[in-house]
Residue frames as a rotation matrix with the C-alpha (Angstrom) as fourth column:
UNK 1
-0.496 -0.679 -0.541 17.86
-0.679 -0.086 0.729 3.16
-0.542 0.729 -0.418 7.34
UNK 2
0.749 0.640 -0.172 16.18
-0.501 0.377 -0.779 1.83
-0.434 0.669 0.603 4.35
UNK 3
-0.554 -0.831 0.048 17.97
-0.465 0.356 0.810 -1.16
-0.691 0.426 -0.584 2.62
UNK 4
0.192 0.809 -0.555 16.94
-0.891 -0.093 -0.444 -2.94
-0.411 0.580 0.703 -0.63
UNK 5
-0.684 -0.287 0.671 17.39
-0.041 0.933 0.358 -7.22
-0.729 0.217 -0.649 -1.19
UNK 6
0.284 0.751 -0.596 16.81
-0.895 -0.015 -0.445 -8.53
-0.344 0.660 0.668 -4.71
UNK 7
0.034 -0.369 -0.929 16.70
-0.713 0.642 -0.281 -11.64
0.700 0.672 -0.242 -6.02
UNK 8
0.265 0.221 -0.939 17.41
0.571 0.748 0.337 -14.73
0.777 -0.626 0.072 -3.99
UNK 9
-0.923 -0.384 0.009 18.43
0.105 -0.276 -0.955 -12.58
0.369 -0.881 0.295 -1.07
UNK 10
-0.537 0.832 0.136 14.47
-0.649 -0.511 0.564 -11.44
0.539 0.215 0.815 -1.31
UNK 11
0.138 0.630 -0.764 13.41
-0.591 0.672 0.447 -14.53
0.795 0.390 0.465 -1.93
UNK 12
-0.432 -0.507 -0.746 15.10
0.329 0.682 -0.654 -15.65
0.840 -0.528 -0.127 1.17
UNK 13
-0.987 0.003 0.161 13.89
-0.103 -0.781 -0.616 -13.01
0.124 -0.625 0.771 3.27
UNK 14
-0.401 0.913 0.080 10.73
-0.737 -0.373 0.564 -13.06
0.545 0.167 0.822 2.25
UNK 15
-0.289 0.052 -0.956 10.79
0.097 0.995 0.025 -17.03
0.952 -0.086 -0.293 3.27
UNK 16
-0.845 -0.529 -0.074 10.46
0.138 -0.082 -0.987 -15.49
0.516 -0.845 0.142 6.84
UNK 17
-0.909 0.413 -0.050 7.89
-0.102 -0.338 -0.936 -14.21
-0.403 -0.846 0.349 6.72
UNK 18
-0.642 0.756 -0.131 4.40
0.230 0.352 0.907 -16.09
0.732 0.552 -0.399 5.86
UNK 19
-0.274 0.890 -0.363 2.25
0.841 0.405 0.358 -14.98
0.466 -0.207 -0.860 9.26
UNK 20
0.126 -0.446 0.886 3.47
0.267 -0.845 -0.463 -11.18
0.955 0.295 0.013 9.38
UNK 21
0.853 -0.221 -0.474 4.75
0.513 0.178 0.840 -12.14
-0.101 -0.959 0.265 13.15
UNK 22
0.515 -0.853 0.078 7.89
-0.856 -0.510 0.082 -10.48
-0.030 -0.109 -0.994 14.54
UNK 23
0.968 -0.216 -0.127 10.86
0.143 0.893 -0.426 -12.70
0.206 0.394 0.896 13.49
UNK 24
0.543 -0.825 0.158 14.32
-0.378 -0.072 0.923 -13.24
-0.750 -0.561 -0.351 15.34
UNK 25
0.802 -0.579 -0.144 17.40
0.003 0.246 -0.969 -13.72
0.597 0.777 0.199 12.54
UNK 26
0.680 -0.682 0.269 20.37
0.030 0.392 0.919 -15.37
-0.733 -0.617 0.287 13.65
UNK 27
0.894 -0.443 0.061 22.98
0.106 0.077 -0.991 -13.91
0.434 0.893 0.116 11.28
UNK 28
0.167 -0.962 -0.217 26.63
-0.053 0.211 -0.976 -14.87
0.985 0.174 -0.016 12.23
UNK 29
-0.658 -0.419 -0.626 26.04
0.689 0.000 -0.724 -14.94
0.304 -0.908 0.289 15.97
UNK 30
-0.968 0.206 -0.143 24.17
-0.203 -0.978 -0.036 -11.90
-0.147 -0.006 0.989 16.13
UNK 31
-0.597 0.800 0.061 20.09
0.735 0.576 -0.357 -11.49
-0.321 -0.168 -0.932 16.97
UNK 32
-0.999 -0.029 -0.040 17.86
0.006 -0.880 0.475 -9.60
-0.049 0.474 0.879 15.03
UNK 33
-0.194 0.949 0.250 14.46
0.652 0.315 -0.690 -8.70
-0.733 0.029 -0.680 15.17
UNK 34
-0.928 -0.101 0.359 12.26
0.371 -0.352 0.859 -8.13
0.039 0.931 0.364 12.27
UNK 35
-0.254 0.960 0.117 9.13
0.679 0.263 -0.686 -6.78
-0.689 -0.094 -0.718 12.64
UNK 36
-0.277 0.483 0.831 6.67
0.939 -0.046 0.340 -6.07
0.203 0.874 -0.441 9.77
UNK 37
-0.993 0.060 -0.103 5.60
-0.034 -0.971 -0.237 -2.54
-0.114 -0.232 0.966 9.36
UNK 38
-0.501 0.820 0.275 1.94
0.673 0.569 -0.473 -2.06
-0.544 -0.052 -0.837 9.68
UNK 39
-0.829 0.070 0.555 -0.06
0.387 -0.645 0.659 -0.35
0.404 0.761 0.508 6.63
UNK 40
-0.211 0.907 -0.364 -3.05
0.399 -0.260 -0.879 1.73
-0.892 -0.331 -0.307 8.58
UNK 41
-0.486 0.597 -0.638 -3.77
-0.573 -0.769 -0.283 3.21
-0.660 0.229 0.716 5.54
UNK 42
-0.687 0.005 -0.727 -4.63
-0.421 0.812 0.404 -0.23
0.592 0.583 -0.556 4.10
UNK 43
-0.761 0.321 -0.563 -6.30
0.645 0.284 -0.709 -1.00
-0.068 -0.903 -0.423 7.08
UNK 44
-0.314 0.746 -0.587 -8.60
-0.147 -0.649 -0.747 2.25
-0.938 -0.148 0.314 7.44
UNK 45
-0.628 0.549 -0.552 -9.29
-0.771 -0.339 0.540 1.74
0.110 0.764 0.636 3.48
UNK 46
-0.798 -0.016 -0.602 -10.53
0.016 0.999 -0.049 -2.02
0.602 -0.049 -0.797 4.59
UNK 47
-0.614 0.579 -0.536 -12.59
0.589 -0.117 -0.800 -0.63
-0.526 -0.807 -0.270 7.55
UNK 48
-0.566 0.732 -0.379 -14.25
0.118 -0.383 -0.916 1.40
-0.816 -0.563 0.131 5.57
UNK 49
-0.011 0.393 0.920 -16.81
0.733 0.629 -0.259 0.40
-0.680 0.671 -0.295 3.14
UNK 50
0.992 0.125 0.024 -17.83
0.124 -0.906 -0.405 4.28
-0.029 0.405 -0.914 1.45
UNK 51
0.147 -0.890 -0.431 -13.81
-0.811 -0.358 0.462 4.77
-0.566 0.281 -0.775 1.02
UNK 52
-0.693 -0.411 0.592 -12.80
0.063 0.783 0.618 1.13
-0.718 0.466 -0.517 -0.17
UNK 53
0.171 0.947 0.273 -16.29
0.768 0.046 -0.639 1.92
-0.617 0.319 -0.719 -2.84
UNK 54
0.862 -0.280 -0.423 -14.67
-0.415 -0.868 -0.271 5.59
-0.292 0.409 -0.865 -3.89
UNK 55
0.228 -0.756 -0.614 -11.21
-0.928 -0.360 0.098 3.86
-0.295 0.547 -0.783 -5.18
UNK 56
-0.621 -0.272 0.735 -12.39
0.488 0.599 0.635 1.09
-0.613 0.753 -0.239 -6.94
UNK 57
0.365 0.894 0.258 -14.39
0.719 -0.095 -0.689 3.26
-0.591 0.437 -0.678 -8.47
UNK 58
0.733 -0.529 -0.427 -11.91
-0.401 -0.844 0.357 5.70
-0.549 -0.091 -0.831 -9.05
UNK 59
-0.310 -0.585 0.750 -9.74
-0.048 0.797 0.602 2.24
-0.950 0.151 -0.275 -10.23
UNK 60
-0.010 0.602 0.799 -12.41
0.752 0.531 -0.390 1.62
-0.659 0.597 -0.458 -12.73
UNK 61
0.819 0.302 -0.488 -12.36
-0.065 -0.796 -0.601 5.44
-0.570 0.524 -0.633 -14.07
UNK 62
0.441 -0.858 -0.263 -8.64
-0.658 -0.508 0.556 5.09
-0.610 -0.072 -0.789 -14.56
UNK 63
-0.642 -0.620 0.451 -8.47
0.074 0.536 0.841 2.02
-0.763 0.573 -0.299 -16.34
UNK 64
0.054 0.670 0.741 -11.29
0.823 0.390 -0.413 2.40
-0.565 0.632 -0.530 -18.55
UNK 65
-0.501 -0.756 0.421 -9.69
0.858 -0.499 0.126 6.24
0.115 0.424 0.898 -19.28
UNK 66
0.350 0.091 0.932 -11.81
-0.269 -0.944 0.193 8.92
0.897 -0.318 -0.306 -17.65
UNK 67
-0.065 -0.996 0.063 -9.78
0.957 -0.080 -0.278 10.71
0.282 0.042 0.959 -16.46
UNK 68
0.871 0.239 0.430 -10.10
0.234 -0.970 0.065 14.54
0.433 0.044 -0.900 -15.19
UNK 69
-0.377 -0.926 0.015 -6.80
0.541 -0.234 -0.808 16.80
0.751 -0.297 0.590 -14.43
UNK 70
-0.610 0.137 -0.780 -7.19
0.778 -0.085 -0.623 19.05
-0.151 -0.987 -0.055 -11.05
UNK 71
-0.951 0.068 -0.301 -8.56
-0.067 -0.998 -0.014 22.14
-0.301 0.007 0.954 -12.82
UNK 72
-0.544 0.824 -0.157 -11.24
-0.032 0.167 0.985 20.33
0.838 0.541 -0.065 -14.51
UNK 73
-0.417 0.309 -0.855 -12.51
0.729 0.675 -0.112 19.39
0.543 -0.670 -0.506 -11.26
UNK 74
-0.661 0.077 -0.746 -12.20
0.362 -0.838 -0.407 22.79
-0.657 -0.540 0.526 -9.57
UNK 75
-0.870 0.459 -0.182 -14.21
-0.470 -0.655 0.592 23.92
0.152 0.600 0.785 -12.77
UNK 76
-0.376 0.886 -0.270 -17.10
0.099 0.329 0.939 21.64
0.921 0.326 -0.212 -11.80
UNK 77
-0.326 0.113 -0.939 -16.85
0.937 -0.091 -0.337 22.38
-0.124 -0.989 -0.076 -8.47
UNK 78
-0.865 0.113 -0.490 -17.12
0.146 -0.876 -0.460 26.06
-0.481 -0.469 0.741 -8.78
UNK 79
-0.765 0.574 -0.293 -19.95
-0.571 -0.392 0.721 25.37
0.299 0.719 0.627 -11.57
UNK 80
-0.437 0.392 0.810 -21.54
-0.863 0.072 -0.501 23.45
-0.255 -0.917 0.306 -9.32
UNK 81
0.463 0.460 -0.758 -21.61
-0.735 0.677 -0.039 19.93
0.495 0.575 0.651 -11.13
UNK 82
-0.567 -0.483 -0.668 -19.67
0.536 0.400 -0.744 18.55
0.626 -0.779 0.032 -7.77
């Protein structure tokens, strides 16, 4: 189950966690562990230099406005400019 805390509840929460360790909450009596979800696909883009190289570049196309929609692509693919 997915819940959302905003605001100082966040801000409280968040307070927990500064070394993304599992973290025991003691709310009214009651133990809870928290543990952090890990991002592998953050991870694998980190590990690898030729991906983490293709989307800032890809960053850079997008903020600077080229752009290409899915057909364009497939048209340079099949014209063989990909």
């Amino acid at each position: 189950m997915l819940k959302k805390l905003e605001g100082d509840h966040a801000e409280l929460f968040k307070t927990w966690f500064h070394s993304k360790k599992d973290t025991i909450v003691d709310i009214e009596g009651k133990h809870y562990l928290i543990k952090p979800l890990e991002n592998v696909v953050q991870e694998e883009i980190e590990s690898d230099h030729e991906l983490k190289t293709l989307i800032l570049q890809a960053k850079k196309d997008i903020s600077s406005g080229r752009v290409y929609s899915t057909d364009d692509i497939i048209d340079a693919i099949e014209k063989g400019n990909l």
